[in-house]
N, CA, C and O atoms as CSV, one atom per row, in Angstrom:
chain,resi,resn,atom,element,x,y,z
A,1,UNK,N,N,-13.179,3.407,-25.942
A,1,UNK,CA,C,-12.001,3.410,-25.091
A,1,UNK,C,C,-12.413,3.101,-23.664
A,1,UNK,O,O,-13.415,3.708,-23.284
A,2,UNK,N,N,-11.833,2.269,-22.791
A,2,UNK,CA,C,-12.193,1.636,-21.731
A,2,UNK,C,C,-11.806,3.110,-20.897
A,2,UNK,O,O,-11.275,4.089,-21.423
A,3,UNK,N,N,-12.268,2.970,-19.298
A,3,UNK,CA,C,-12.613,3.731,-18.591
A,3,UNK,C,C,-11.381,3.157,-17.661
A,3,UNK,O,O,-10.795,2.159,-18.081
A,4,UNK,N,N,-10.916,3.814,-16.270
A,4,UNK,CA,C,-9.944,3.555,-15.898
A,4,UNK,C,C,-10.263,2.791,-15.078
A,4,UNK,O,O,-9.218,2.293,-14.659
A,5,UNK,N,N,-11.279,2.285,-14.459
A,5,UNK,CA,C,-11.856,1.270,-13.311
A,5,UNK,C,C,-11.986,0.127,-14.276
A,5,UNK,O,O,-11.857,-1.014,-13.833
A,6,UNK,N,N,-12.273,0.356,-15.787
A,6,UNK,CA,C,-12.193,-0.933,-16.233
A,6,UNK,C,C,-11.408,-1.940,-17.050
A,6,UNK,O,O,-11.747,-2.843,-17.814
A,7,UNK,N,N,-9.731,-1.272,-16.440
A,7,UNK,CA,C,-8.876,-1.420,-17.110
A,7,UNK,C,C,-8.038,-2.792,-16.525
A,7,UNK,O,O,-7.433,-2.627,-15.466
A,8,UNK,N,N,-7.997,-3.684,-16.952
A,8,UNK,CA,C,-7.057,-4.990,-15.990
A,8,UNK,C,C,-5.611,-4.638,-15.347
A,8,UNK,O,O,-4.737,-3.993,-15.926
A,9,UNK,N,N,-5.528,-5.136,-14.152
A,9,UNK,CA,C,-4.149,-5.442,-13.911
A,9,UNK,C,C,-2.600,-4.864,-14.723
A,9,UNK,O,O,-1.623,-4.148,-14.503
A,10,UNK,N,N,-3.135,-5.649,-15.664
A,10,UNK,CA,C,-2.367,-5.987,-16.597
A,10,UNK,C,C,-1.625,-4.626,-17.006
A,10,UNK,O,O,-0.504,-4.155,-16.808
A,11,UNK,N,N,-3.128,-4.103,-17.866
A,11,UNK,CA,C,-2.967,-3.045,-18.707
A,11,UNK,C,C,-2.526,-1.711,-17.718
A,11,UNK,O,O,-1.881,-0.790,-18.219
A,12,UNK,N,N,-2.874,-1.689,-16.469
A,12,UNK,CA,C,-2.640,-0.735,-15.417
A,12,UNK,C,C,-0.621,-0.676,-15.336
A,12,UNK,O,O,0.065,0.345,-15.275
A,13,UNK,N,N,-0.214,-1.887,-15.361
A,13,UNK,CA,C,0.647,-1.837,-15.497
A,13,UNK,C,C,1.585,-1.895,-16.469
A,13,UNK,O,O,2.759,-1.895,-16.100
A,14,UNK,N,N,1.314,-1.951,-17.766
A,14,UNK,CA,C,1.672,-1.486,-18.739
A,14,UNK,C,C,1.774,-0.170,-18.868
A,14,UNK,O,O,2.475,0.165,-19.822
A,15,UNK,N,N,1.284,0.760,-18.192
A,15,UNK,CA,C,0.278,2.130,-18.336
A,15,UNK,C,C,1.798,2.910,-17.638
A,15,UNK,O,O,2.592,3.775,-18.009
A,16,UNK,N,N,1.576,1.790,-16.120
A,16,UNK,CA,C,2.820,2.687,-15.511
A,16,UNK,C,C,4.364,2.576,-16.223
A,16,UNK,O,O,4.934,3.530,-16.752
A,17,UNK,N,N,4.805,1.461,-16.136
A,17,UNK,CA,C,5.945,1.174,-17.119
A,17,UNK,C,C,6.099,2.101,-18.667
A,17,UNK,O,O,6.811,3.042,-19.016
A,18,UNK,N,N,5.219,1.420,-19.221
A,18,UNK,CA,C,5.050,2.920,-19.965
A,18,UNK,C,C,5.714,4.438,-19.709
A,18,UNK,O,O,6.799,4.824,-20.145
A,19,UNK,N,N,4.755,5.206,-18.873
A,19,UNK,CA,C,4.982,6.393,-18.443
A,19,UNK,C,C,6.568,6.363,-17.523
A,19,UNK,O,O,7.052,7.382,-17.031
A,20,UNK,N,N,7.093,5.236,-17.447
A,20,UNK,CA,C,8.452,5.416,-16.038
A,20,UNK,C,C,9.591,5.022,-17.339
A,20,UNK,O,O,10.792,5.248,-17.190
A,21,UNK,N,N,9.103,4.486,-18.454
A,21,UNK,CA,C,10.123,4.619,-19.804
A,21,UNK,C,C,10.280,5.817,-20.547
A,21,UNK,O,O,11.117,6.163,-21.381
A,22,UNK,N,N,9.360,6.331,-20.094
A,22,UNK,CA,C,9.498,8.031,-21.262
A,22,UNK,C,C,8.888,8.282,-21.830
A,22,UNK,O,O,9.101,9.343,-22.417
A,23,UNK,N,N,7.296,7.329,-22.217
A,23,UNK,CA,C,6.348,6.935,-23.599
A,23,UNK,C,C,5.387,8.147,-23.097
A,23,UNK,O,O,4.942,8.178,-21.949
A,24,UNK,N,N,5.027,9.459,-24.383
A,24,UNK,CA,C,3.952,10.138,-24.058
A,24,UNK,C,C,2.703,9.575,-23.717
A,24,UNK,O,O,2.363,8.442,-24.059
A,25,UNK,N,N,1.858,10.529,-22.896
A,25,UNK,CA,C,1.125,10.124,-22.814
A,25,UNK,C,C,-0.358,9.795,-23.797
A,25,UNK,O,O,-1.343,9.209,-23.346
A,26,UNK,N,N,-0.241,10.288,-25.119
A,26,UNK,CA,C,-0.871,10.365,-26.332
A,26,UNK,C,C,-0.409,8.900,-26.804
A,26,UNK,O,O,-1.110,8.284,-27.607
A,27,UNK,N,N,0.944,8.272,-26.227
A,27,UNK,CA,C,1.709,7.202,-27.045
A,27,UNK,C,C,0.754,5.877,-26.429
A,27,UNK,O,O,0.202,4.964,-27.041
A,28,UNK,N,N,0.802,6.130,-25.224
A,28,UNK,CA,C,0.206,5.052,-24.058
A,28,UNK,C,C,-0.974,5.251,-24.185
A,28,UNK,O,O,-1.672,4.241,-24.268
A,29,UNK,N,N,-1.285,5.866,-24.215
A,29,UNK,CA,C,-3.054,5.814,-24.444
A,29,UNK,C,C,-3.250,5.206,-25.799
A,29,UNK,O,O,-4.408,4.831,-25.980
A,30,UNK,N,N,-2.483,5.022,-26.733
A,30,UNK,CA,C,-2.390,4.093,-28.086
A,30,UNK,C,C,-2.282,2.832,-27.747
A,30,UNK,O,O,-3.096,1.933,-27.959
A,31,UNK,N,N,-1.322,2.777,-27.247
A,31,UNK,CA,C,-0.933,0.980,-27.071
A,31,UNK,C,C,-1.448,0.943,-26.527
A,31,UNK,O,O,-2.127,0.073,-27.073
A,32,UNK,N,N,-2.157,1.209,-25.287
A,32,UNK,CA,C,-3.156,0.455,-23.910
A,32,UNK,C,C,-4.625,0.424,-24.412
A,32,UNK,O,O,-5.294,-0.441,-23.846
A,33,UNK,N,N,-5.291,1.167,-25.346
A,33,UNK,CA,C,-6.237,1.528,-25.856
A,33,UNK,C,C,-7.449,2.357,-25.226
A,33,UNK,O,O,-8.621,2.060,-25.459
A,34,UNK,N,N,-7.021,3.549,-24.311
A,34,UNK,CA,C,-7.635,3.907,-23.292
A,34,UNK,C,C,-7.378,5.555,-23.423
A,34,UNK,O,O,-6.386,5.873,-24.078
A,35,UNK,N,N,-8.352,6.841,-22.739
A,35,UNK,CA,C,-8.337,7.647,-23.125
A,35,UNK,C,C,-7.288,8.017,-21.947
A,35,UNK,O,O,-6.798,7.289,-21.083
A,36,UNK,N,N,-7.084,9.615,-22.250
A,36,UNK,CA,C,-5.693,9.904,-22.233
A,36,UNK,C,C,-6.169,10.263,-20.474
A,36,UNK,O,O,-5.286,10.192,-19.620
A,37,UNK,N,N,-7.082,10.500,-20.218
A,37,UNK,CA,C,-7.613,10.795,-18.862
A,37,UNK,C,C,-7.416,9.688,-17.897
A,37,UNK,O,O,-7.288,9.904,-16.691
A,38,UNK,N,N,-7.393,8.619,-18.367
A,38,UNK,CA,C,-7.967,7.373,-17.989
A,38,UNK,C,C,-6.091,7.185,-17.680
A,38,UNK,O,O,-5.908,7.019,-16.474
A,39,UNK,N,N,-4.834,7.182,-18.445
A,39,UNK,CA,C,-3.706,7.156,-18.108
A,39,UNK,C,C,-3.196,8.339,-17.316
A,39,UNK,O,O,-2.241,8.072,-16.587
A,40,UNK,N,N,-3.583,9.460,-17.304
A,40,UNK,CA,C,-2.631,10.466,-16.003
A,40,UNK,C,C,-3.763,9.965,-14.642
A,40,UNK,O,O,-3.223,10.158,-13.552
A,41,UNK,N,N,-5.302,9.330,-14.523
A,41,UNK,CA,C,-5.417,8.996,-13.581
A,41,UNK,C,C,-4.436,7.647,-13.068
A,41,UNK,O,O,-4.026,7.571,-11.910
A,42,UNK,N,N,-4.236,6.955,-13.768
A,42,UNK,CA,C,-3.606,5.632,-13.090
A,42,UNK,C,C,-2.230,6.163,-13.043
A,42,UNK,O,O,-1.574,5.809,-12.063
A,43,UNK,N,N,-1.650,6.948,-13.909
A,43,UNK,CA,C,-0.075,7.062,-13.651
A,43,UNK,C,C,-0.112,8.131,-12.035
A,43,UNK,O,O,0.740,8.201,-11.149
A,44,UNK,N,N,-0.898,8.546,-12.109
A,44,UNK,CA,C,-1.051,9.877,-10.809
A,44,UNK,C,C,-1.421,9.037,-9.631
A,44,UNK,O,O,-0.769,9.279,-8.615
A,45,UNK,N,N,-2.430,7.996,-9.541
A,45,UNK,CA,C,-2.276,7.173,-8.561
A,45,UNK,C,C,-1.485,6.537,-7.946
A,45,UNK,O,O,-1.226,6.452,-6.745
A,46,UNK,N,N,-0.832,5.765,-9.441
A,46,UNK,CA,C,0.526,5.167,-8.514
A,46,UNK,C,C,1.975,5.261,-8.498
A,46,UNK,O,O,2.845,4.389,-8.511
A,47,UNK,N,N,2.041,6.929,-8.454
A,47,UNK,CA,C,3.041,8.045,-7.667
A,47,UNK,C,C,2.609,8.491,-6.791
A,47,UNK,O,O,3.451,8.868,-5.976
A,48,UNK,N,N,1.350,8.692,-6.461
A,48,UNK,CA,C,0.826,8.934,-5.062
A,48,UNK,C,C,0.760,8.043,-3.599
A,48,UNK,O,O,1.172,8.244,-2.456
A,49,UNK,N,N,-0.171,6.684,-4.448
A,49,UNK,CA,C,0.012,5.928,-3.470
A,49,UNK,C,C,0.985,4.548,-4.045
A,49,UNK,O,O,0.777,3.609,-3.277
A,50,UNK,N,N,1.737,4.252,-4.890
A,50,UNK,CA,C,2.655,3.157,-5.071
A,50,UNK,C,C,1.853,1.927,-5.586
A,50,UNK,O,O,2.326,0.838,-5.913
A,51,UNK,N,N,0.539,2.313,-5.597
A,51,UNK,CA,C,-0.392,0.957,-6.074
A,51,UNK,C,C,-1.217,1.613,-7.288
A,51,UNK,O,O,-1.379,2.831,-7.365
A,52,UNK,N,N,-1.665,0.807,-8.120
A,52,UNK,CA,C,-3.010,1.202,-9.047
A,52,UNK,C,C,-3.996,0.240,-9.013
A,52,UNK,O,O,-4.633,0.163,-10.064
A,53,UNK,N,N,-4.320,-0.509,-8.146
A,53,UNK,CA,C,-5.439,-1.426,-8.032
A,53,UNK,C,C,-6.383,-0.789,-7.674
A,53,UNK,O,O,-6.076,0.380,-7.440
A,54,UNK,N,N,-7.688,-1.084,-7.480
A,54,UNK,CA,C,-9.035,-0.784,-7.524
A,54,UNK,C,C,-9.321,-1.728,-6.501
A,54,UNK,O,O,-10.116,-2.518,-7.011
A,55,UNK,N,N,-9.104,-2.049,-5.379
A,55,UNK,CA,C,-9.504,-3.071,-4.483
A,55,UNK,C,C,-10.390,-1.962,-3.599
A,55,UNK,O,O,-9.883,-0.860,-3.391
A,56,UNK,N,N,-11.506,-2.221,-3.166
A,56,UNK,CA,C,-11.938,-1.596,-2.120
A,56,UNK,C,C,-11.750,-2.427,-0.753
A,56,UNK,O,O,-11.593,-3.616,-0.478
A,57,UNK,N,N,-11.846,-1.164,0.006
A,57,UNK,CA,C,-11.309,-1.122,1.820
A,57,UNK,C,C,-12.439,-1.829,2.116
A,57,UNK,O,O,-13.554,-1.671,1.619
A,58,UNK,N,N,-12.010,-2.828,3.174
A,58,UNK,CA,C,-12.915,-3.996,4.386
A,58,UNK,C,C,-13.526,-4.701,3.761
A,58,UNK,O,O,-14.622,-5.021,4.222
A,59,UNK,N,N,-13.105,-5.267,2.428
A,59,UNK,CA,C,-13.948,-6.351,1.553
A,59,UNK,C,C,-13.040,-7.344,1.700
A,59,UNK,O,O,-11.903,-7.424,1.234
A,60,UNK,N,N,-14.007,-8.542,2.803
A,60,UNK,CA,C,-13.498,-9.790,2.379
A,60,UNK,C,C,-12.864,-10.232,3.857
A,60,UNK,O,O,-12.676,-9.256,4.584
A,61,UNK,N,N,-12.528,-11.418,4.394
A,61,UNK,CA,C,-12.028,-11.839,5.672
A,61,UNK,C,C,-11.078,-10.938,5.875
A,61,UNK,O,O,-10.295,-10.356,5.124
A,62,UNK,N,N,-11.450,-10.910,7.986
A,62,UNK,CA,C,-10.536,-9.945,8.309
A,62,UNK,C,C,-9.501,-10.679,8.371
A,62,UNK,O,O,-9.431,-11.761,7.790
A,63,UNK,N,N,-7.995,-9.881,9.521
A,63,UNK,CA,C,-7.307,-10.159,9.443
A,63,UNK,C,C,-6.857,-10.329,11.185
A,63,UNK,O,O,-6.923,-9.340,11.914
A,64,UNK,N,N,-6.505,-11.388,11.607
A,64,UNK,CA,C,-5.545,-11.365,13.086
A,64,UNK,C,C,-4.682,-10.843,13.382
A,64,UNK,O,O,-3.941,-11.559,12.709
A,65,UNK,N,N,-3.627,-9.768,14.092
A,65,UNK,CA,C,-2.508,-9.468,14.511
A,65,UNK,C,C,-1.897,-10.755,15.513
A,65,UNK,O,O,-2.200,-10.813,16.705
A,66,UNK,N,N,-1.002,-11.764,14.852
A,66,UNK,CA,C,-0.438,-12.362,16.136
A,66,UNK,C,C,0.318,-11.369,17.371
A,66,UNK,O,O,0.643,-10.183,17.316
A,67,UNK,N,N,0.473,-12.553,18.691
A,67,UNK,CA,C,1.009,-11.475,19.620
A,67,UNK,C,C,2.054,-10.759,19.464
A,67,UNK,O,O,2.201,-9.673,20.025
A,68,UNK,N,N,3.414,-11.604,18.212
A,68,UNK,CA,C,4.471,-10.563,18.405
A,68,UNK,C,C,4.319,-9.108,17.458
A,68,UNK,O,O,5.305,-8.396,17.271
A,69,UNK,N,N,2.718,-8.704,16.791
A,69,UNK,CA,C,2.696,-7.562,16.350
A,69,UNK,C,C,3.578,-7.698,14.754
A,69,UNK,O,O,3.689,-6.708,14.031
A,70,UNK,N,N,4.027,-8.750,14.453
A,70,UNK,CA,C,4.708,-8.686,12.991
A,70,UNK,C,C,4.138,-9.448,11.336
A,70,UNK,O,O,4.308,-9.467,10.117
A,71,UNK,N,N,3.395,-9.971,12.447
A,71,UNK,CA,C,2.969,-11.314,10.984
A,71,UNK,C,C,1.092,-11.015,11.149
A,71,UNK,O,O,0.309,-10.982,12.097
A,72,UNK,N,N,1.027,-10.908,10.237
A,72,UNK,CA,C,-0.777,-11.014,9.928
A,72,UNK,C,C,-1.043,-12.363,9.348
A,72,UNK,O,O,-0.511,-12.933,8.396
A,73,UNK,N,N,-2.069,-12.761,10.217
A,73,UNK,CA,C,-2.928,-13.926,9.603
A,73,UNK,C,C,-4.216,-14.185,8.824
A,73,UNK,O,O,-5.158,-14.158,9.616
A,74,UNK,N,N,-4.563,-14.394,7.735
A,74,UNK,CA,C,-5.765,-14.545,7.463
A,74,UNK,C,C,-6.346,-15.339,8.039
A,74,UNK,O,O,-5.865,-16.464,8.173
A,75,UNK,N,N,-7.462,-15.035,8.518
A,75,UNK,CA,C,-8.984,-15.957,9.208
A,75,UNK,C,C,-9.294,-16.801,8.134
A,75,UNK,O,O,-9.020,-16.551,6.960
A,76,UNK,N,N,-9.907,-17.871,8.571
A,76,UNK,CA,C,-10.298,-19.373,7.737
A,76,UNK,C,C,-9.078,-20.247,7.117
A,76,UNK,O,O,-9.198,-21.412,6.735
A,77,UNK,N,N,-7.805,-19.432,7.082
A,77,UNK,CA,C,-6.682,-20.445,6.541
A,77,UNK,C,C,-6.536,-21.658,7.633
A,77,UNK,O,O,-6.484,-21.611,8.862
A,78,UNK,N,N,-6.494,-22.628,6.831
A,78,UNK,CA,C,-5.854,-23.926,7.533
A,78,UNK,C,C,-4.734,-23.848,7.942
A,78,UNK,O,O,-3.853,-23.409,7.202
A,79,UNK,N,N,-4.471,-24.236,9.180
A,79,UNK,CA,C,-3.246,-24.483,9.973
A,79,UNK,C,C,-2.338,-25.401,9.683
A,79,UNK,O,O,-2.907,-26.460,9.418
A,80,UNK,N,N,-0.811,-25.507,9.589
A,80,UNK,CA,C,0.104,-26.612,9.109
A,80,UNK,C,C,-0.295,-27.650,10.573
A,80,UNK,O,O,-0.898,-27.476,11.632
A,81,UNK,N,N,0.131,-28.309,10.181
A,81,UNK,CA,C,0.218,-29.636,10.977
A,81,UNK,C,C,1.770,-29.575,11.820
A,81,UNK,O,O,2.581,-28.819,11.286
A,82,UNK,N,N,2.128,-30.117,12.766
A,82,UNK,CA,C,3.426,-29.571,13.487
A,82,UNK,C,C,3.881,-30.804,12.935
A,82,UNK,O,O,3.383,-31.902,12.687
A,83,UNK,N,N,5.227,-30.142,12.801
A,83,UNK,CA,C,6.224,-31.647,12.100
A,83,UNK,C,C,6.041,-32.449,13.044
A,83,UNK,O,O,5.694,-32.215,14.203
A,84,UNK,N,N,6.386,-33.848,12.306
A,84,UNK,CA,C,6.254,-34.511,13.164
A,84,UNK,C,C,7.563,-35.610,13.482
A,84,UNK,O,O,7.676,-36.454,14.371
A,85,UNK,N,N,8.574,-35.186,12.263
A,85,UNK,CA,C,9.975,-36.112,12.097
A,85,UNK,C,C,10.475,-34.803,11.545
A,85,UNK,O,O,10.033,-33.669,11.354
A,86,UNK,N,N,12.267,-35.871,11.271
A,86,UNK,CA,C,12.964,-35.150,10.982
A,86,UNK,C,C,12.792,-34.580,9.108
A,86,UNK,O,O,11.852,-35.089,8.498
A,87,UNK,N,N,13.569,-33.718,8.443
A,87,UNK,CA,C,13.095,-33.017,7.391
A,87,UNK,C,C,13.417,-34.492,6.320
A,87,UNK,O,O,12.588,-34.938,5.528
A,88,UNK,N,N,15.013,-35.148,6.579
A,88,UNK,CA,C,15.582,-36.474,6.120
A,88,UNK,C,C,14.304,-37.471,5.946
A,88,UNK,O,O,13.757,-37.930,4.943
A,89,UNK,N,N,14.093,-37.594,7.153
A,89,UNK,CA,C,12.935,-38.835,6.926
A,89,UNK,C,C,11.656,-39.120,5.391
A,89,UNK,O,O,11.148,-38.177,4.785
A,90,UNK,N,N,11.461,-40.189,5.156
A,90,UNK,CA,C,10.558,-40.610,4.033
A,90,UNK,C,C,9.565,-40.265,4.606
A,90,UNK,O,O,9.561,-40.128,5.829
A,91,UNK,N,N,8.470,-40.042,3.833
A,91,UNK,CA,C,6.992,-39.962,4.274
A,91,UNK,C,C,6.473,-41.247,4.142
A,91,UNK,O,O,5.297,-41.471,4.430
């Protein structure tokens, strides 16, 4: 039976749906194929924090605050090109 860090996406969310339909937790740990520990951790996670991913914190390009404080940018994305006609026009 897989472990709860090594459970996909997928199945994480099957796990929750599951548990937010009514399915015991003896039931879900059947269909997902995972021990029963391994589902009240992921269902308990994400009632706690609203997520069940496994991403760890500060991995990977940071991020810019533009000046008006609303939109985050990822670093290294390519910039659009400024129009340069109208939307009508052919390329």
């Amino acid at each position: 039976m897989g472990k709860a860090a090594d459970l996909s996406e997928f199945d994480r969310g099957q796990i929750v749906m599951a548990r937010r339909l009514g399915t015991s937790i003896n039931e879900t740990a059947r269909l997902v194929g995972c021990s029963r520990s391994a589902i009240v951790s992921i269902h308990a996670k994400w009632i706690n924090d609203g997520d069940t991913s496994n991403r760890r914190q500060g991995v990977g390009l940071t991020r810019v605050i533009k000046e008006n404080g609303r939109q985050t940018v990822p670093l290294g994305k390519a910039k659009s090109a400024p129009d340069s006609g109208s939307a009508d026009s052919p390329i």
